[in-house]
N, C-alpha and C positions, 0 to 999 in steps of 0.2 A: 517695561512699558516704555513707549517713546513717545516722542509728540505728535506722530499719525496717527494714535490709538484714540487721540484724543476726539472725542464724538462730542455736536452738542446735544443730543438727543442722548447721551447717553455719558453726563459730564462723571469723568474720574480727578477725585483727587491727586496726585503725588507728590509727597514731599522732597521726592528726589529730583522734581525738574525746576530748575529756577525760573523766575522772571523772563530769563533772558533768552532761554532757549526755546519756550513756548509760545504758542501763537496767542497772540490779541484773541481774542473773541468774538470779537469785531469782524474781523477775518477771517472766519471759518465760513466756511461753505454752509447755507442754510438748506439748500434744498440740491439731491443729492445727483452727480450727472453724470449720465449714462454714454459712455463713447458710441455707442454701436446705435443706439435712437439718434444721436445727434452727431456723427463726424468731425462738420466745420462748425466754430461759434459762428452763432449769426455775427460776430463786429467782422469777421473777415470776410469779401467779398470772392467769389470762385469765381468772377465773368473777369480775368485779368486780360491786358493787352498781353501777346506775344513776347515771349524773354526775346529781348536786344541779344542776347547771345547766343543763336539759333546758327545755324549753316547753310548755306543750299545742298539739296539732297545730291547735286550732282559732285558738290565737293568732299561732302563726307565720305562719297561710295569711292573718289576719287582717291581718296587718305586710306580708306580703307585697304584699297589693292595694294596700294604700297606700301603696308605694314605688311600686307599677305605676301607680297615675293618678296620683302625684307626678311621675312620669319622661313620661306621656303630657301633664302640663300644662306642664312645662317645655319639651317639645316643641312645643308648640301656639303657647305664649309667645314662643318663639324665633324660629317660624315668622311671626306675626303681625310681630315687630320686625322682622326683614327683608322686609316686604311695607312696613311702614310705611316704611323706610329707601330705599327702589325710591322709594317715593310722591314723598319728600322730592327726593331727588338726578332725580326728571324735572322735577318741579314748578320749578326751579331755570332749566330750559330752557339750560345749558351744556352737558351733554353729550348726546352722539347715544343712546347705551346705559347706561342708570341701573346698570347691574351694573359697571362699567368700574371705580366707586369702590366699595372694599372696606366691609363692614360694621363700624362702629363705634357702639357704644352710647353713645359723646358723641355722634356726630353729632345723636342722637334728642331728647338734651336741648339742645342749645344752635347755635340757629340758625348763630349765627357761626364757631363750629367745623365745619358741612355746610361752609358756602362757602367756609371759607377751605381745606378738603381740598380742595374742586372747583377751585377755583383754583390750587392747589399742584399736583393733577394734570394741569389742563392746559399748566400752565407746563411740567412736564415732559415729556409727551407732548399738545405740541398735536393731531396727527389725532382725537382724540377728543370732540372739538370737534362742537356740532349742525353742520348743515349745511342749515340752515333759510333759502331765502332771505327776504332782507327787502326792503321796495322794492319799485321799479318793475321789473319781468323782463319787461315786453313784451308780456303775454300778460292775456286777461279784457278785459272791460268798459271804457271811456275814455271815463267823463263819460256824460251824456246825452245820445240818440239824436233827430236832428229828429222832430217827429211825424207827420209828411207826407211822405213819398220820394216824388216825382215824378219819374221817370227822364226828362221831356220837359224839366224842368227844368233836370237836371244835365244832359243832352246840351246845351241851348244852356248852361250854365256853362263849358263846355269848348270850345266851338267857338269863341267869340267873341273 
């Protein structure tokens, strides 16, 4: 039990609440009050003057558009760094998918920091890795072509 329990209409003993913690008696609330019948106490007055610290509407709307294109260049800003950031981490040619490596605003400024995340990342997850061949694959072009194909040629190459 606490000392809200405490009713005069309905007084409890306890010997567990001392002098000090409980209220006078004096002090209780005799008759019982209801927020929703009564909102404001009457000692408060509701006809106040204007709060001193009001704006004019032309200034507010004025504040307002310049937090609205402050938040659309911060947007746009953002937007730009992570395009730049894509540019960087393909440009680099380790990995297959430039988004794989997370956006960091060091990366933008200091080169060594991009590669040494791209290498950090691939040491943990190599599959992400291009998969770019290099070399000879067998396939395309191989040197220069005779300029004269005589098929009468190459049949006696092969016959003889």
């Amino acid at each position: 039990m606490s000392t809200t329990d405490l009713h005069p209409e309905n007084p409890v003993i306890d010997p567990t609440i001392d002098a000090v913690t409980a209220p006078p008696a004096d002090q209780v609330p005799l008759t019982p009050v209801d927020p929703v019948a009564d909102p404001v106490p009457a000692s408060q007055d509701t006809t106040t003057e204007p709060d001193p610290e009001t704006f004019p509407r032309e200034y507010v709307q004025r504040l307002r558009q310049e937090a609205a294109d402050a938040r659309v260049k911060v947007k746009d800003r953002d937007s730009m760094a992570t395009r730049l950031h894509g540019a960087l981490v393909t440009a680099t040619g380790k990995l297959a998918d430039p988004t794989d490596l997370a956006f960091d605003q060091a990366h933008l400024d200091d080169p060594e920091a991009l590669t040494a995340a791209v290498d950090d990342l691939l040491s943990r997850k190599p599959h992400l890795a291009s998969r770019r061949p290099s070399g000879d694959a067998g396939q395309g072009p191989r040197g220069s072509a005779a300029a004269d194909v005589d098929l009468a040629s190459i049949l006696r190459s092969r016959a003889g």
